[in-house]
N, C-alpha and C positions, 0 to 999 in steps of 0.2 A: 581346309575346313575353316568355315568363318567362324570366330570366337564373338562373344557378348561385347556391346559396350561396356567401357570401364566407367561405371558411374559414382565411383567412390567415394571422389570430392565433391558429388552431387548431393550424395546421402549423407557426407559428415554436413555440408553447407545449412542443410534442411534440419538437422540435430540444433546445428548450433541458433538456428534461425527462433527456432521450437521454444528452447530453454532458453533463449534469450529474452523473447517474449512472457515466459513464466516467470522470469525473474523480475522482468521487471513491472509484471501485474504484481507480481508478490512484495515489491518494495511500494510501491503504490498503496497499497493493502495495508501497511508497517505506515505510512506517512498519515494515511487516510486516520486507522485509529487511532496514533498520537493525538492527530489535531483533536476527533472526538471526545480522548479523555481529558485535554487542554480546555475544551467547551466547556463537557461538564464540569469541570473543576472551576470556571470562571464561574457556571452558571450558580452555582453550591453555591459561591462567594459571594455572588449579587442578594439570592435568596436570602442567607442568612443575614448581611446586612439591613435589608429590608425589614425583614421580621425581629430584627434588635430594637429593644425599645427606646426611644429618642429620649436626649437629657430635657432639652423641650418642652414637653408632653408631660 
């Protein structure tokens, strides 16, 4: 009696292939919004400068 392929290290391969990709959209994701609260935090800083009233003036 012929038994099944043994695919086992085929199915953990394809797990790990899976979640490896998830992870590392997901760190992508963590990089991506640092920079965007980095932006806006510069961009606040540009604004408010701006809108300070100059000694100047």
């Amino acid at each position: 009696m012929d038994q099944p392929a043994n695919t086992v290290n085929y199915f953990i391969a394809g797990y790990i292939v899976i979640f490896g990709a998830m992870l590392a959209y997901l760190i992508s994701l963590i990089v991506r919004w640092r920079n965007l609260r980095q932006d806006e935090s510069l961009l606040t800083q540009l604004e408010a400068e701006q809108n300070r009233p100059r000694a100047d003036e």
